[in-house]
N, C-alpha and C positions, 0 to 999 in steps of 0.2 A: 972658838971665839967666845969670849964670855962676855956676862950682861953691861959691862959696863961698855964696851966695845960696840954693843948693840944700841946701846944707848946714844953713843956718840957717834956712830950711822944715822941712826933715825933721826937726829937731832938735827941733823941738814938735809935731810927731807924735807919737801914742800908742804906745806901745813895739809893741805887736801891727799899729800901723799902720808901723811902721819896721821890722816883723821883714819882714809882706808886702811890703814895697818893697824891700827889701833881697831876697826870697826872686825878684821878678818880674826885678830889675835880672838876677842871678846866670844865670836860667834862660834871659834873651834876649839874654845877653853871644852873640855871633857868632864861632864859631873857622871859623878859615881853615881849606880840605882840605889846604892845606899844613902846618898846624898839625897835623892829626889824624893825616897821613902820616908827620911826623915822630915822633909817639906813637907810633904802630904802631912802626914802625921800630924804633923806638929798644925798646918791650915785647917783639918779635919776637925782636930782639939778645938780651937778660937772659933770657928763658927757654929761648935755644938754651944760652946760657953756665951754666946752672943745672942743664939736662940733661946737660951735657957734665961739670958737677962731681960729679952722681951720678952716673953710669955711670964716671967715673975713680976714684972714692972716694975722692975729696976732701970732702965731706959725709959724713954719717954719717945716717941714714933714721931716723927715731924713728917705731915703730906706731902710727896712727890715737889706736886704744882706751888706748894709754900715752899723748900728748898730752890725750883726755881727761881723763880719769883724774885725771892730775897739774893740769889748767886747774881744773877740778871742785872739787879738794883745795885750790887756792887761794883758788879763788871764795869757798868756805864759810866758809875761815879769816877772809876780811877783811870779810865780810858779818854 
């Protein structure tokens, strides 16, 4: 059976049966450790680069309780 065949199976499936199929395909996709070493790597990189722009002061730190605060004041506004 090839994909296009799959396709037009799935496609008359019930939405709630195509969301499951769609949710079991996603969850037993297979990453390679080479895959997941490169992630790492690559997250490992961007957060040494992130610490090294706060402690140079090139970012600027914004409080916690002010991030809230101001997400809060948005939320409300557009809810």
């Amino acid at each position: 059976m090839g994909i296009g065949a799959i396709k037009e199976d799935v496609s008359r499936l019930a939405v709630k049966e195509q969301a499951a199929l769609a949710r079991w395909i996603i969850e037993n996709l297979e990453s390679t450790s080479e895959d997941e070493g490169a992630v790492d790597s690559a997250w490992r990189q961007e957060v040494r680069k992130r610490v090294e722009d706060i402690r140079s002061g090139k970012v600027n730190m914004i409080p916690a309780d002010k991030v809230w605060k101001d997400l809060l004041g948005n939320y409300a506004r557009t809810s």
